[in-house]
Backbone as CSV, one residue per row, in Angstrom:
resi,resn,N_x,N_y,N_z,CA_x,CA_y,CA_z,C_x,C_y,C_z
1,UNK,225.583,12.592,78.726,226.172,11.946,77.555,225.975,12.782,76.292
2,UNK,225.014,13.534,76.192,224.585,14.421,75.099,223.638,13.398,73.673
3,UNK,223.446,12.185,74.109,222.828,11.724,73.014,221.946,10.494,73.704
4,UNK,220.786,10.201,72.919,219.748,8.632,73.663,220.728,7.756,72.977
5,UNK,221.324,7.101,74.321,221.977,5.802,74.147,220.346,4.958,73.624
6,UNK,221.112,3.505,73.104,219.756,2.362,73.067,219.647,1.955,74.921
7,UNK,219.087,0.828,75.000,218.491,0.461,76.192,219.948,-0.525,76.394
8,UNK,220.740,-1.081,75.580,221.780,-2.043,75.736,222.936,-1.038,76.845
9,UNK,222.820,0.056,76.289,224.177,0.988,76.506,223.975,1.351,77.916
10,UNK,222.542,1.168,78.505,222.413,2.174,79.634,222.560,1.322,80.871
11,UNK,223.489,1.862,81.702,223.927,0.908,82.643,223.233,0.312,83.424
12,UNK,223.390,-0.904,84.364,222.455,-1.295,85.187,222.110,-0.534,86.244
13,UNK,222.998,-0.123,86.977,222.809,1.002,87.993,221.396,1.368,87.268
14,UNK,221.087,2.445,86.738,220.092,3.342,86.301,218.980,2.551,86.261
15,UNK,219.235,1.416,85.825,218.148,0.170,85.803,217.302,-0.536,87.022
16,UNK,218.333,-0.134,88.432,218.077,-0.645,89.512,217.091,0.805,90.376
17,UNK,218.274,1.384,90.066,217.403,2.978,90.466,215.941,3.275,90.308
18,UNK,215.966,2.836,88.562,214.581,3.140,88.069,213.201,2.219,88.974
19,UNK,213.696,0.906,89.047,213.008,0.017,89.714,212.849,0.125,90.705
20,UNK,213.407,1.116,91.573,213.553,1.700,93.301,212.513,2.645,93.356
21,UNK,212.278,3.337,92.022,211.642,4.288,92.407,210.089,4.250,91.449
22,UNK,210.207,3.373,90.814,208.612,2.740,90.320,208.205,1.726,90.941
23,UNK,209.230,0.965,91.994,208.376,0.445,92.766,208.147,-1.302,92.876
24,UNK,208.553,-1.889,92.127,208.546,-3.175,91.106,210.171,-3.560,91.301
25,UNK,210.008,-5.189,91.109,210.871,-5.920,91.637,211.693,-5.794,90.663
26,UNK,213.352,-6.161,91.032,214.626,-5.497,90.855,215.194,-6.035,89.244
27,UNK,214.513,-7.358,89.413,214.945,-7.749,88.094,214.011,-7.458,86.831
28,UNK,213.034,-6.692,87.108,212.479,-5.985,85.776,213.148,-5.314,85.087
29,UNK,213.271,-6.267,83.641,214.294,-5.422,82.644,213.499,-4.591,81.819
30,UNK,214.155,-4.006,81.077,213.761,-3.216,79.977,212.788,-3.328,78.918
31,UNK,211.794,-3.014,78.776,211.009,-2.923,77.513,211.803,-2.924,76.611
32,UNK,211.505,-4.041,75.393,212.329,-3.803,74.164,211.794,-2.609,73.096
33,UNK,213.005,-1.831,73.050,212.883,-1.010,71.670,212.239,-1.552,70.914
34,UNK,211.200,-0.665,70.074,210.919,-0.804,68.635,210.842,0.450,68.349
35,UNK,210.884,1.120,66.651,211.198,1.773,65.583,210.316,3.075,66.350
36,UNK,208.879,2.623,67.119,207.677,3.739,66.822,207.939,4.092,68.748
37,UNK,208.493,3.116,69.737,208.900,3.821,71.197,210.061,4.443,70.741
38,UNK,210.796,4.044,70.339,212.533,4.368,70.623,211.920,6.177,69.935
39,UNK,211.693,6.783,68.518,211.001,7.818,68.416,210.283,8.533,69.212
40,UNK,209.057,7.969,69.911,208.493,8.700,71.019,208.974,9.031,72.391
41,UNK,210.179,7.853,72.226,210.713,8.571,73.882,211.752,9.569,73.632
42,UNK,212.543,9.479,72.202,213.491,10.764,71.491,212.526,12.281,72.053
43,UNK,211.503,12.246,71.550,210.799,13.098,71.067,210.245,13.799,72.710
44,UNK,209.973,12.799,73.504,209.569,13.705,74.758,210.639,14.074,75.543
45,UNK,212.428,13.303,75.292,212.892,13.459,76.654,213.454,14.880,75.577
46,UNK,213.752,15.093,74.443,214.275,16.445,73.794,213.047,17.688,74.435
47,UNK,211.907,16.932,74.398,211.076,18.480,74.546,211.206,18.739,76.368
48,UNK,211.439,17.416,77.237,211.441,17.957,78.532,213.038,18.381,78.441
49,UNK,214.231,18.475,77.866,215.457,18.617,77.945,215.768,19.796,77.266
50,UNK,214.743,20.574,76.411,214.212,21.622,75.465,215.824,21.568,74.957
51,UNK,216.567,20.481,74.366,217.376,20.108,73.098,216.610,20.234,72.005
52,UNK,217.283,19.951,70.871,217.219,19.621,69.256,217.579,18.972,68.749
53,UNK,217.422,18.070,67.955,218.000,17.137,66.886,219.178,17.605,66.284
54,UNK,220.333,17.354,66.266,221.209,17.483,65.324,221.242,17.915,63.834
55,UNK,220.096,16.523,63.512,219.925,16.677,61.715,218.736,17.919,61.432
56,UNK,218.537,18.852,62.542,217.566,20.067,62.558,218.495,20.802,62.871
57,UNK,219.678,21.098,61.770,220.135,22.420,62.211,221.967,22.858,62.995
58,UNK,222.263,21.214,63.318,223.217,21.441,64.317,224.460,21.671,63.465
59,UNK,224.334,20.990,62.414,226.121,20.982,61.438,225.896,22.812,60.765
60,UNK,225.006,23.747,60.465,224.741,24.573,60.645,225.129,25.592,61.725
61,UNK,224.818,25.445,62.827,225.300,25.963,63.945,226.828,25.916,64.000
62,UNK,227.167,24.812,63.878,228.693,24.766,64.457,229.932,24.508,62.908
63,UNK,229.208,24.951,61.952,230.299,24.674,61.323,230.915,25.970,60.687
64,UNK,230.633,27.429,60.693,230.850,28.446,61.157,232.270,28.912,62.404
65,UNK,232.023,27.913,63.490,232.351,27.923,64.213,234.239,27.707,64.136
66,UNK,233.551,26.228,63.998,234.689,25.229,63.540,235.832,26.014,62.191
67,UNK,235.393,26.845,61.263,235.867,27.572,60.276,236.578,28.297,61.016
68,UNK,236.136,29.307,62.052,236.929,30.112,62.480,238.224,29.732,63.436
69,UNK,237.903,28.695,64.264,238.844,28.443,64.486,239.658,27.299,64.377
70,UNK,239.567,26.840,63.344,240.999,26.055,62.556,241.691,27.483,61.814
71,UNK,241.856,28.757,61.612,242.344,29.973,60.976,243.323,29.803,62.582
72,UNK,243.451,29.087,63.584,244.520,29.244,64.462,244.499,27.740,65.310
73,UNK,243.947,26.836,65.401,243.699,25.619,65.904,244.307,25.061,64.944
74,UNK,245.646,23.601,65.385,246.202,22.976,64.373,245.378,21.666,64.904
75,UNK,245.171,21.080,66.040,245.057,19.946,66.535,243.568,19.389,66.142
76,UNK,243.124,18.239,65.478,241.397,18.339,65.201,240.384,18.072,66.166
77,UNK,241.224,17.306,67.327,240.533,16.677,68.614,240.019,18.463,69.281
78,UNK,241.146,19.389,69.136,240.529,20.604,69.505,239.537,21.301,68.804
79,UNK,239.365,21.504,67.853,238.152,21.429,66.424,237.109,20.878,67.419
80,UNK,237.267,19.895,67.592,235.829,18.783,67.817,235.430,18.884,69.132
81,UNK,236.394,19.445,69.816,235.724,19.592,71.500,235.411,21.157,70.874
82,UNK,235.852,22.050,70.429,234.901,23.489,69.883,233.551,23.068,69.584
83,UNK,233.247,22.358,68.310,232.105,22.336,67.962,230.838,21.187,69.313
84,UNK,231.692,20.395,70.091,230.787,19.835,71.026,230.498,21.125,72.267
85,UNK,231.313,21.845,72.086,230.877,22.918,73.100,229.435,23.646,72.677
86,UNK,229.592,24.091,71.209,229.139,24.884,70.486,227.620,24.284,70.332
87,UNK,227.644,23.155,70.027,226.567,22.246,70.380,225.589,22.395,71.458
88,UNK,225.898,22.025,72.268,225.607,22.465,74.106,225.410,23.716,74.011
89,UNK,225.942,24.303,74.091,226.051,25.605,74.107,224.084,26.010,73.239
90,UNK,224.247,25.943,72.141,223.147,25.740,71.290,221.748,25.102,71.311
91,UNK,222.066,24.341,72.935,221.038,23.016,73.034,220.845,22.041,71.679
92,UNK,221.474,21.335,70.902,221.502,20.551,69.902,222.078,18.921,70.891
93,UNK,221.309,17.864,70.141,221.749,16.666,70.693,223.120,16.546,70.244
94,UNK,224.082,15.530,70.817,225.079,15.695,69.978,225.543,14.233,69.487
95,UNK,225.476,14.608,67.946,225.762,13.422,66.984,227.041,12.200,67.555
96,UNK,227.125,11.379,66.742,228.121,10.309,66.785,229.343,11.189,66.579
97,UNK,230.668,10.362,67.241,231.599,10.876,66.939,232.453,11.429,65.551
98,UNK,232.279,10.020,64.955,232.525,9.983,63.305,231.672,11.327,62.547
99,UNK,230.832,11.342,62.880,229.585,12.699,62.309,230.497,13.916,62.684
100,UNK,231.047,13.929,63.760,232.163,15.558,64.126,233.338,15.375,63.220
101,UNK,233.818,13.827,63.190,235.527,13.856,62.923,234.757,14.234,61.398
102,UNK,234.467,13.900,60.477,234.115,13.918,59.380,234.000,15.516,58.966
103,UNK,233.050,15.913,59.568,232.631,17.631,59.920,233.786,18.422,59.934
104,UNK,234.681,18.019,60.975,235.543,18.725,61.417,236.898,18.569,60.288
105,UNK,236.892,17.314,59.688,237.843,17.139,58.285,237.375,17.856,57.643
106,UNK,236.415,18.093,57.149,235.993,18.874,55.456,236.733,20.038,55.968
107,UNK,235.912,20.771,57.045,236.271,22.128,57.350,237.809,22.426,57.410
108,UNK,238.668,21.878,57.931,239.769,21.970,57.956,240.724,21.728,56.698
109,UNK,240.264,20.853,56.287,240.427,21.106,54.529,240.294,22.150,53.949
110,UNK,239.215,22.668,53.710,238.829,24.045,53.226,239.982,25.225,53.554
111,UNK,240.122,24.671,55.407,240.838,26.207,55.519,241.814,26.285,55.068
112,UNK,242.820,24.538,55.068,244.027,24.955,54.848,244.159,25.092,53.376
113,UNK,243.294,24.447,52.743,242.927,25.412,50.669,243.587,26.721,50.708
114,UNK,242.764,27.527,51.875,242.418,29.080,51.832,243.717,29.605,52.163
115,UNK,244.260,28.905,53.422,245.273,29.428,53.815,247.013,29.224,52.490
116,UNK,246.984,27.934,52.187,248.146,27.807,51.552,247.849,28.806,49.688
117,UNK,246.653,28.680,49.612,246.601,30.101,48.697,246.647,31.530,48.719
118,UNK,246.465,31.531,49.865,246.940,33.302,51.001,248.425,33.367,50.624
119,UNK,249.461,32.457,51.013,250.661,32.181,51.471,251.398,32.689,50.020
120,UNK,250.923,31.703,49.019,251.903,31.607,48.142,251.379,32.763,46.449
121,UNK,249.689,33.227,46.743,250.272,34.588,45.981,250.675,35.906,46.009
122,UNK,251.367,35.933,47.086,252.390,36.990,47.041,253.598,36.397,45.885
123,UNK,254.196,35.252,45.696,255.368,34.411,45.378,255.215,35.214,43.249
124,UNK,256.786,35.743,43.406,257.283,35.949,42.451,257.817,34.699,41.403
125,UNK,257.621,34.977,40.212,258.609,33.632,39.367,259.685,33.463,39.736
126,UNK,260.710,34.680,40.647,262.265,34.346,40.894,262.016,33.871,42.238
127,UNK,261.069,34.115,42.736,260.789,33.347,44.540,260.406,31.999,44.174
128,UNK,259.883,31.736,43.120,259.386,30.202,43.026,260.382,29.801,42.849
129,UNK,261.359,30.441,42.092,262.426,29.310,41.506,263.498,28.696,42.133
130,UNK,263.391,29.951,43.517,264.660,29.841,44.802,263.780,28.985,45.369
131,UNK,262.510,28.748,45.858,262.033,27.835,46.527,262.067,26.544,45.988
132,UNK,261.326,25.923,44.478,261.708,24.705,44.045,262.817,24.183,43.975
133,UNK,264.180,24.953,44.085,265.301,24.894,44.036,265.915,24.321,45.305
134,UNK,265.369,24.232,46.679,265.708,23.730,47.686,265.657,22.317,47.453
135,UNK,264.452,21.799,46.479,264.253,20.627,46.473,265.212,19.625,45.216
136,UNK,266.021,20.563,44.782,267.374,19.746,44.175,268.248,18.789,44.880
137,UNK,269.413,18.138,44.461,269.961,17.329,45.190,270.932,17.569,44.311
138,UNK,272.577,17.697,44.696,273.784,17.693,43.877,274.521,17.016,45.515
139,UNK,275.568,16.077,44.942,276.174,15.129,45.863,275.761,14.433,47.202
140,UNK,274.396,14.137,46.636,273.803,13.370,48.207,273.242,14.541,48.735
141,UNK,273.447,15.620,48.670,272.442,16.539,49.948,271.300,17.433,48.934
142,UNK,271.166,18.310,49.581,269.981,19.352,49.240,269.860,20.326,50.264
143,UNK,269.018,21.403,49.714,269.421,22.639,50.427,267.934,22.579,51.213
144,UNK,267.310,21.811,51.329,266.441,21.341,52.483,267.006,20.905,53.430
145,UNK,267.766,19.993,53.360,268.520,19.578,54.734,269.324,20.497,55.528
146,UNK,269.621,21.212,54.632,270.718,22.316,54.609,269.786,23.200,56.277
147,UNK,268.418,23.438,55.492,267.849,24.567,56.599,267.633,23.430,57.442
148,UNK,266.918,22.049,57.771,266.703,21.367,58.840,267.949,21.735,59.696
149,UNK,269.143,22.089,59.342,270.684,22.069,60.558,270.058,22.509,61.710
150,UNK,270.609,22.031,62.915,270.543,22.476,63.937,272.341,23.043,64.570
151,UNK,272.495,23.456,65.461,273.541,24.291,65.931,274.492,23.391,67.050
152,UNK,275.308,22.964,66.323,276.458,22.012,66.797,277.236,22.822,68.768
153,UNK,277.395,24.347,68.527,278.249,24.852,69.878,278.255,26.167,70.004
154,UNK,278.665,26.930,70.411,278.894,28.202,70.922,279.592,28.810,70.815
155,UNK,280.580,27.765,70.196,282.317,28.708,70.364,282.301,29.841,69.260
156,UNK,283.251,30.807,68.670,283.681,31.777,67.942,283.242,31.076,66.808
157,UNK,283.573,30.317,66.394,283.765,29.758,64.741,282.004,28.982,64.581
158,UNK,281.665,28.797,65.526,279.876,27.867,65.211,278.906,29.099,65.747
159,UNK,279.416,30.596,66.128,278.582,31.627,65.850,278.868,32.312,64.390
160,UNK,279.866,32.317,63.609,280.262,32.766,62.334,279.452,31.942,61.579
161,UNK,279.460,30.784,61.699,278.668,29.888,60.421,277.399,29.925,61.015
162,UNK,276.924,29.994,61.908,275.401,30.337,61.771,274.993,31.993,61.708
163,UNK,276.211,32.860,61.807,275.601,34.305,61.369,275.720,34.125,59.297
164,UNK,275.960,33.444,58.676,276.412,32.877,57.597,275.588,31.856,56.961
165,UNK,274.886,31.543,57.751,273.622,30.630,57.302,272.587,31.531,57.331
166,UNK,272.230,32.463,58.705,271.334,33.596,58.730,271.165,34.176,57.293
167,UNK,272.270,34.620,56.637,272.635,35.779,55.802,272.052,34.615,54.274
168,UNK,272.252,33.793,54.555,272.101,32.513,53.327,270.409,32.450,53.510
169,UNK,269.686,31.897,54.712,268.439,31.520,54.677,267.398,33.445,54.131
170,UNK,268.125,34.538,54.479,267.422,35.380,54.112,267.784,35.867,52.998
171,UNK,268.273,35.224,52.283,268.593,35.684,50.631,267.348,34.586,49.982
172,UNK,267.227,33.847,50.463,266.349,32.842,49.916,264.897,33.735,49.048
173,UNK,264.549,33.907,50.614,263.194,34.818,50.168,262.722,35.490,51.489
174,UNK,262.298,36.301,51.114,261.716,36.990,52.583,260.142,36.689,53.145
175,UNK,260.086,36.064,54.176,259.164,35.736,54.558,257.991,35.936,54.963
176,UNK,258.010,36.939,55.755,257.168,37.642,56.578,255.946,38.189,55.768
177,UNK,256.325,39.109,54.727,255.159,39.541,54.036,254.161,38.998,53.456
178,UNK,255.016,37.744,53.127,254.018,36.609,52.664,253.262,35.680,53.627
179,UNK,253.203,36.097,54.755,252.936,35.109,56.381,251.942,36.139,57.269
180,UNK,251.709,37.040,56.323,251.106,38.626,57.656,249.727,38.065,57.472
181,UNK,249.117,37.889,58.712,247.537,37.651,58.914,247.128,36.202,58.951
182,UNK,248.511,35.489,59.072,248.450,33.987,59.415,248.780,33.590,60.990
183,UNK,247.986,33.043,61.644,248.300,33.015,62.718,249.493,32.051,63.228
184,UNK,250.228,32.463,64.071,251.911,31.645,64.319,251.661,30.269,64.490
185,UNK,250.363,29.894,64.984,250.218,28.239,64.993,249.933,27.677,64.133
186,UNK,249.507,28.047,62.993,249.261,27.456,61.697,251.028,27.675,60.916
187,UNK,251.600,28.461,61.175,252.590,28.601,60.655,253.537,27.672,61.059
188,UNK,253.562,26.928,62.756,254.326,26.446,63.334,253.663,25.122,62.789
189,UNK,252.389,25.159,62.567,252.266,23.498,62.170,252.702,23.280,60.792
190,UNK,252.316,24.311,59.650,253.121,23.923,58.311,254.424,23.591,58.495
191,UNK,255.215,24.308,59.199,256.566,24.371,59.137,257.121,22.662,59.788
192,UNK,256.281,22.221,60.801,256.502,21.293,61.265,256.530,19.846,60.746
193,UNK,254.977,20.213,59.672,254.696,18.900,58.664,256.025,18.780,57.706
194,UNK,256.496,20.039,56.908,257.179,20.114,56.406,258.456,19.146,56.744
195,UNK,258.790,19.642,58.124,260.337,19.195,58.612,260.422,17.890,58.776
196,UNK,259.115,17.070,58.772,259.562,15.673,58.735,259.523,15.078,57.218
197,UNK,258.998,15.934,56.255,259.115,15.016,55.425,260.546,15.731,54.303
198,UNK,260.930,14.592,53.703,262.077,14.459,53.027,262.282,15.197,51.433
199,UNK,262.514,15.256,51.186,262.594,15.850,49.747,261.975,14.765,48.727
200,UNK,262.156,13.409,48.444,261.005,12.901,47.539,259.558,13.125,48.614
201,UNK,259.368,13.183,49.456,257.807,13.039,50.403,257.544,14.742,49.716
202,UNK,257.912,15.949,49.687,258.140,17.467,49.430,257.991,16.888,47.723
203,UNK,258.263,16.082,47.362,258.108,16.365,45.724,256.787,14.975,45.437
204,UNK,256.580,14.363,45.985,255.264,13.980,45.814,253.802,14.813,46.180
205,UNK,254.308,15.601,47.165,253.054,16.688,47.188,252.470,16.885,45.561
206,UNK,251.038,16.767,45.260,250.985,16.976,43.711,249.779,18.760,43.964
207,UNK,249.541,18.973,45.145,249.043,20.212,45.240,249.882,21.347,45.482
208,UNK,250.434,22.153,44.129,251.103,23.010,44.075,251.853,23.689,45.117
209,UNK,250.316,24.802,45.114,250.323,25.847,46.541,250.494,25.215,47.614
210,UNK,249.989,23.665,48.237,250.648,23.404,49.351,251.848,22.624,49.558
211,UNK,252.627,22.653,48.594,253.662,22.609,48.711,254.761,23.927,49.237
212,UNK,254.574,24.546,48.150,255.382,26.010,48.200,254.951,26.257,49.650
213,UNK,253.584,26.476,49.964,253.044,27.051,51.332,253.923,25.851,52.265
214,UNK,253.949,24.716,52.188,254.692,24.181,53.223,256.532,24.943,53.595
215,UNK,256.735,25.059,52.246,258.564,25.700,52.402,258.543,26.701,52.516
216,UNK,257.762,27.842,52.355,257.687,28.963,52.892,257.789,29.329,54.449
217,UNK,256.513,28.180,55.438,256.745,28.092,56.475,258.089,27.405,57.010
218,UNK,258.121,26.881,56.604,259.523,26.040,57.057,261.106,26.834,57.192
219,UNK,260.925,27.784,55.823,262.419,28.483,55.553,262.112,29.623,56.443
220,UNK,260.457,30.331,57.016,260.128,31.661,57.865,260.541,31.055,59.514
221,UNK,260.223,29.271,59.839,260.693,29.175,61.161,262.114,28.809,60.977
222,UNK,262.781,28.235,60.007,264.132,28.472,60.216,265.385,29.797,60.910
223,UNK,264.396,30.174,60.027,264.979,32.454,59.984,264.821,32.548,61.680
224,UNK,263.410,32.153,62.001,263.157,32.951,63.009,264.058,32.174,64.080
225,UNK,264.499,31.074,64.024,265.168,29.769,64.959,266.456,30.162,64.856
226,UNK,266.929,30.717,63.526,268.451,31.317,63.759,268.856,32.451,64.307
227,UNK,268.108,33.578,64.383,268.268,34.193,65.185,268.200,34.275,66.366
228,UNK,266.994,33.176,67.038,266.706,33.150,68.649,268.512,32.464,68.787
229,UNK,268.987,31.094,67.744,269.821,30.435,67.943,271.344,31.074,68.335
230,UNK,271.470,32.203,67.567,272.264,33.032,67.252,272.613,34.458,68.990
231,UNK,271.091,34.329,69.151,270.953,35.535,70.464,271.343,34.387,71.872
232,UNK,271.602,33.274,71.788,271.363,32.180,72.664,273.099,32.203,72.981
233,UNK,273.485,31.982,71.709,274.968,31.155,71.746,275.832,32.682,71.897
234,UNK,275.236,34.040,71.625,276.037,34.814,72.241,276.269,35.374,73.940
235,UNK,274.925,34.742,74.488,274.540,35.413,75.657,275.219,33.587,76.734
236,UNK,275.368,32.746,76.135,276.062,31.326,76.533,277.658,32.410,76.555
237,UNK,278.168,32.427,74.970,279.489,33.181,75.182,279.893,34.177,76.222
238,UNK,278.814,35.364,76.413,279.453,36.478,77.766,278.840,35.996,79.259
239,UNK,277.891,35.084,79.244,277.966,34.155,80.532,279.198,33.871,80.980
240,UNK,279.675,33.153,80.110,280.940,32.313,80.027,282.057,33.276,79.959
241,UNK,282.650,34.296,79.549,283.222,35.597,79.932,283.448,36.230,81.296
242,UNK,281.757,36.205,81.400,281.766,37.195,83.131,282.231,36.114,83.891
243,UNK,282.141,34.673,83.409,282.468,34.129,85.231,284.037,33.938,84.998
244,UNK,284.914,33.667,84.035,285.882,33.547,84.068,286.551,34.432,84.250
245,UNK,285.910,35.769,84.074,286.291,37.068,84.682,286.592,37.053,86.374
246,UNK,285.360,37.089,86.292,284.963,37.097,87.969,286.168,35.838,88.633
247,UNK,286.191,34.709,88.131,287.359,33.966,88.294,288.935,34.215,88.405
248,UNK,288.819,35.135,87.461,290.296,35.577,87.110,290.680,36.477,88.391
249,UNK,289.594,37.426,88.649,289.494,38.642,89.588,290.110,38.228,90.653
250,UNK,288.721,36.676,91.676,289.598,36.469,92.710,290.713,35.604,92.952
251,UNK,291.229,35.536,91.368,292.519,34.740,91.869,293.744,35.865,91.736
252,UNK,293.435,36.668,91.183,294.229,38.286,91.247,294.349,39.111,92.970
253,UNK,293.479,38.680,93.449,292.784,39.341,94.670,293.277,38.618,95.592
254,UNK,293.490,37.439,95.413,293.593,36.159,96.363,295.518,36.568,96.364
255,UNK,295.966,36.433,94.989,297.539,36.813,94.832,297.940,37.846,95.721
256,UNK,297.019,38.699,95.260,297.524,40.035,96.063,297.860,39.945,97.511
257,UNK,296.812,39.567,97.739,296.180,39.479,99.598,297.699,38.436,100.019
258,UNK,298.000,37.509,99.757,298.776,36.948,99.674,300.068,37.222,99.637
259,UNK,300.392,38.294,98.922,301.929,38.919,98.473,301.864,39.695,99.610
260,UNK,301.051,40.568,99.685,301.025,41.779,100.475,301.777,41.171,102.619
261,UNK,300.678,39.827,102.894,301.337,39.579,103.939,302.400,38.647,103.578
262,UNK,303.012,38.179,103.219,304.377,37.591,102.657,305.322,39.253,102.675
263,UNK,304.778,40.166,102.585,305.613,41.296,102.544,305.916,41.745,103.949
264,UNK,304.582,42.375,104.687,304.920,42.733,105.522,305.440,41.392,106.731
265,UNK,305.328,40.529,106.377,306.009,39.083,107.302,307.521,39.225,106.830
266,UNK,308.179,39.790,105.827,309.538,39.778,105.743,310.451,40.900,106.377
267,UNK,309.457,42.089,107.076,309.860,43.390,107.217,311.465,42.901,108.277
268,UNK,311.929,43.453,108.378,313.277,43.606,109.252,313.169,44.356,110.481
269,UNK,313.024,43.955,112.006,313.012,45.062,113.005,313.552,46.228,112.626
270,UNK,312.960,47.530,112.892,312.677,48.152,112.907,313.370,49.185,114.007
271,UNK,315.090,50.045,113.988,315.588,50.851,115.325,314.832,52.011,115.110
272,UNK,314.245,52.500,116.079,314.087,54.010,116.407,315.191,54.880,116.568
273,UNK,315.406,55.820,115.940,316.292,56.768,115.608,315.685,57.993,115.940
274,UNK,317.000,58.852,116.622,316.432,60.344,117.300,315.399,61.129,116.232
275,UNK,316.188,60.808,114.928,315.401,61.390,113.772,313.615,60.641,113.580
276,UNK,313.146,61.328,113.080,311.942,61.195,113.234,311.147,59.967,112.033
277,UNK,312.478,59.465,110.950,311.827,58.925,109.930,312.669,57.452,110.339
278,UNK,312.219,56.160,109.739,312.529,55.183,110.040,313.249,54.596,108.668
279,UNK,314.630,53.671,109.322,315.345,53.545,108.277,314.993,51.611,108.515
280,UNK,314.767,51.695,106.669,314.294,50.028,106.493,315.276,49.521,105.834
281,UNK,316.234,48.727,105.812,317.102,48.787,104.864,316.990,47.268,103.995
282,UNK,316.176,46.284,104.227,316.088,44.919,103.676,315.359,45.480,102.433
283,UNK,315.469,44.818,101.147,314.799,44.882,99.473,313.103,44.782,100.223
284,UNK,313.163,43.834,100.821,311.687,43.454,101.251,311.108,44.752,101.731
285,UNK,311.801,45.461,102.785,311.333,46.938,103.349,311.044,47.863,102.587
286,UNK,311.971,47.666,101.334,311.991,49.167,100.545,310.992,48.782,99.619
287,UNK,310.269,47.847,99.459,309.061,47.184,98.633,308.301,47.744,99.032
288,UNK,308.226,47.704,100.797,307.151,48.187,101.443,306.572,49.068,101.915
289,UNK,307.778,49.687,101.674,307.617,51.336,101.992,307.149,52.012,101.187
290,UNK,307.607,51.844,99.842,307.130,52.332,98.586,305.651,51.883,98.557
291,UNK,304.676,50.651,98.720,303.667,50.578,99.063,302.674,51.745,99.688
292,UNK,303.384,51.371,101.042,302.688,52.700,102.114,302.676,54.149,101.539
């Protein structure tokens, strides 16, 4: 379990066991806890278990840990099975749950501080202004929704408007330089928080940098989604080419094969003549001869 349950928590099984093997009848319950056993039995089963107390050291140990990897861990339940490893790992008892989730919030706080201030000072006054600018609205839309689009088909005319949106989302701002040394899962989770929320939810953000840092990610996985989108719907298009090719072929092939005995099935017997060449005289013959 990694921690001294009380005497309530510990199952009966263990209770029956214990009594199997001290010897004494089955329904001997438990000594009640008090303040000065419940301490002394902490204290011997840590030194025969050669553990540590938690509050000696353990949020110490693992919160180091936990720092490093939320810099690529989005999920916190994964955070918290890190630092229970790290724990163990350490021989440290291991605290209440709330004691990790708590732990594991600050820290992750911190990083993403660190990270959405990484992000956004590279950002020029004319990059800020194209970015706050998504969050306008003229006739019901906004140029947030604009990048949420997803890709309606394949045909000629819905690869033009998304090579046309490409050319639109990278005028915006360029991404990448401002994203180098961020790991793609932190990027995929900004971008993600981002995409559900709406343009007033994007303008209630009242922390600057994580705002901008949210649309930054968002407009860098757009970019990167139009192009996979873009390499998708052309390689759908010459799929769709070769087989109608290949289609076309054997119905060309099939014609042929077809004409050819329809030809020689029309030939006209055939007299042998002293002369050595053979005279065909039906349209159908002289088709066929010219063939041969």
């Amino acid at each position: 379990m990694g921690y001294l349950p009380t005497s309530d928590e510990i199952p009966d099984s263990v209770r029956l066991y214990r009594c199997q093997q001290l010897h004494v009848p089955a329904d001997t319950d438990w000594v009640p806890d008090t303040q000065i056993s419940r301490h002394r039995h902490r204290v011997s089963i840590r030194a025969y278990l050669k553990v540590s107390s938690y509050s000696l050291g353990g949020e110490r140990a693992v919160a180091h840990e936990i720092q490093q990897a939320a810099y690529t861990m989005s999920d916190p339940a994964d955070l918290i099975n890190v630092a229970i490893e790290r724990l163990i790992e350490q021989r440290f008892e291991l605290p209440a749950f709330s004691t990790l989730d708590r732990l594991v919030g600050g820290v992750r706080h911190q990083v993403h501080q660190h990270l959405y201030a990484q992000i956004t000072k590279g950002l020029s006054p004319g990059d800020i202004g194209r970015l706050e600018a998504l969050l306008g609205v003229q006739n019901g839309r906004s140029e947030l929704t604009r990048i949420k689009a997803v890709p309606r088909g394949s045909s000629l005319q819905h690869m033009r408007q998304w090579s046309h949106r490409l050319d639109w989302l990278e005028s915006i701002l360029t991404t990448r330089p401002l994203l180098a040394g961020i790991a793609s899962t932190k990027v995929q989770q900004f971008a993600a928080e981002a995409r559900v929320f709406d343009v007033k939810d994007m303008r209630r953000i009242q922390r600057v940098p994580r705002r901008r840092a949210l649309l930054v990610c968002l407009l860098h996985q757009a970019q990167v989604q139009t192009r996979d989108q873009l390499a998708e719907m052309l390689l759908k298009r010459m799929r769709r080419t070769r087989t109608l090719a290949r289609e076309k072929l054997k119905e060309l092939q099939t014609s042929t094969v077809n004409w050819k005995n329809t030809c020689w099935r029309s030939l006209p017997r055939l007299s042998m003549r002293p002369s050595s060449t053979l005279t065909i005289t039906s349209p159908w013959g002289k088709g066929c001869e010219t063939l041969r």
